[in-house]
N, C-alpha and C positions, 0 to 999 in steps of 0.2 A: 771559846775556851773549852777546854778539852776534860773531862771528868776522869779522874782516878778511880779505877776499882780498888775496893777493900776486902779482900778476905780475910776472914778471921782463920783464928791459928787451928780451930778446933777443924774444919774444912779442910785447910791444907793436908792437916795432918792425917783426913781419913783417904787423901788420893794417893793414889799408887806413887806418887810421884814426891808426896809428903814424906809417907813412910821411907820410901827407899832414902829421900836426904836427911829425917830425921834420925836415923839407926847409922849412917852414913857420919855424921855428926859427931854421934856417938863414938865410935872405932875407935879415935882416933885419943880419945881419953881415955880410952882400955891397955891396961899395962899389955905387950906382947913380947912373948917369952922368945920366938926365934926370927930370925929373916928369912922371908922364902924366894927360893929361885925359881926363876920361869920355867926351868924345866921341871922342876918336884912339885910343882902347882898343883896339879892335878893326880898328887897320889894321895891327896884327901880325896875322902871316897864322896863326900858331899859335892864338893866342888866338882868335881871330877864330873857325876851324873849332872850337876845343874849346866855343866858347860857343854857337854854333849847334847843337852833339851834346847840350850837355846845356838848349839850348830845346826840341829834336827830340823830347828824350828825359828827361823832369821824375822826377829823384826818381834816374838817373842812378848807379850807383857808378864810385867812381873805377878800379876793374879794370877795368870793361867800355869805360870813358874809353880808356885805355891799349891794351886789345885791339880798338875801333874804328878808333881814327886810329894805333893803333903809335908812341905817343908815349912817352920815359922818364921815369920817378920824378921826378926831378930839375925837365925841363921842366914837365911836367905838373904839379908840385905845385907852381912859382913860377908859372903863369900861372892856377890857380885862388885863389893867392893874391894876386893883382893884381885878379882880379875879385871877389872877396870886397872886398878892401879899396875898391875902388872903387863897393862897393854893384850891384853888376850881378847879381852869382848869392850865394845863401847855403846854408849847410850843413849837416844836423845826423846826428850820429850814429845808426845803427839799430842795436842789437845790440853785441857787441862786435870786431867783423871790421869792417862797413861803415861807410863815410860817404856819405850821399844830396845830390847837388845838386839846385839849381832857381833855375831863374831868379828874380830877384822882381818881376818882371810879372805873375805868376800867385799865385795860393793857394796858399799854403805848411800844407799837411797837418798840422797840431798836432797833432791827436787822434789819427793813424794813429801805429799801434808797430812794426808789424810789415808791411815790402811785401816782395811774391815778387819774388823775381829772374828772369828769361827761365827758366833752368836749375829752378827751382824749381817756375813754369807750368806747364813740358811734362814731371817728376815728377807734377806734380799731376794733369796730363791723362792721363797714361797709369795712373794710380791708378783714375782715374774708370772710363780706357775698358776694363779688365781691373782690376778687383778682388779682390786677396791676388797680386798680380803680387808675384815675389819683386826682390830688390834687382839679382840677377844677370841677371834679365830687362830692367831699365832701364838699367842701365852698358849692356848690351849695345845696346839700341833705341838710345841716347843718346851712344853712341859716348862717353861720357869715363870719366876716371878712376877707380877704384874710390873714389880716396879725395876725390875731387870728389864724386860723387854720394853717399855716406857722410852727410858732413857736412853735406849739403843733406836729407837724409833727417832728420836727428840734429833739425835746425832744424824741420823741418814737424813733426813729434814733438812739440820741448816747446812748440811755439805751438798744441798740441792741434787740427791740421789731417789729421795722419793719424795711426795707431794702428798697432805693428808686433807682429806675431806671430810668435815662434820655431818653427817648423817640421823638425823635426829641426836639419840645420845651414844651412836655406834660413832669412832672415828675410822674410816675406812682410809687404806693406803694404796697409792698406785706408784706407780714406776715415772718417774721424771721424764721428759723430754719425748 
């Protein structure tokens, strides 16, 4: 017999994927004052930049959305949902943290399950360029968070891209295969 996961709402709601449906949710009980057409779409100035960030940049999460242009939950999630609905950009979830946009001018990636995030790349690069490099050595080259590069480590692990080794109390990483 097969077990149900349970996540609670407080979880859901802090992954990129929560917010975007939660505020998504939302829209749609917000009185709006006009109809917009596909072509005037993008002479709001917000929309406008947010849809050129994620032409710039295909496949796109909505954090890096947010820490590019410094836009909020709120705006941000109602003008990728103007452009979803309006057929300009579509979405799909990777994982359970993210959601990838892309324009639909381009190939939309079916078959891919798994893409690196920037953060993820320059892990992996620095895995490649020193090999059994411990965890403490990347937070530090990398300057972020323990518990930022953690979870990004956590991630290259079960998509069997690197392999971690306990070393006394260092966990050191090497490169798969």
């Amino acid at each position: 017999m097969q077990q149900q996961e349970h996540w609670s709402p407080f979880f859901v709601a802090a992954t990129e994927t929560g917010k975007y449906r939660f505020f998504r949710f939302l829209l749609p009980l917000l009185p709006l004052f006009t109809r917009i057409k596909k072509d005037e779409s993008l002479e709001n100035f917000e929309r406008g930049r947010i849809y050129g960030f994620i032409e710039n940049n295909p496949g796109t999460y909505y954090s890096e959305i947010i820490k590019n242009l410094g836009i909020g939950n709120g705006t941000l999630s109602h003008h990728l949902y103007m452009l979803e609905k309006m057929n300009m950009i579509k979405s799909r979830r990777e994982g359970i943290r993210y959601r990838a946009f892309y324009t639909t001018n381009i190939n939309y990636p079916e078959e891919q399950k798994f893409r690196y995030t920037n953060l993820q790349s320059e892990i992996i690069k620095l895995i490649k360029e020193n090999n059994g490099i411990t965890e403490k050595e990347i937070i530090s080259k990398l300057g972020e968070k323990q518990q930022t590069i953690s979870y990004n480590i956590k991630m290259l692990q079960r998509n069997n891209i690197i392999r971690l080794e306990k070393k006394g109390r260092e966990t050191c990483c090497y490169m798969e295969g």
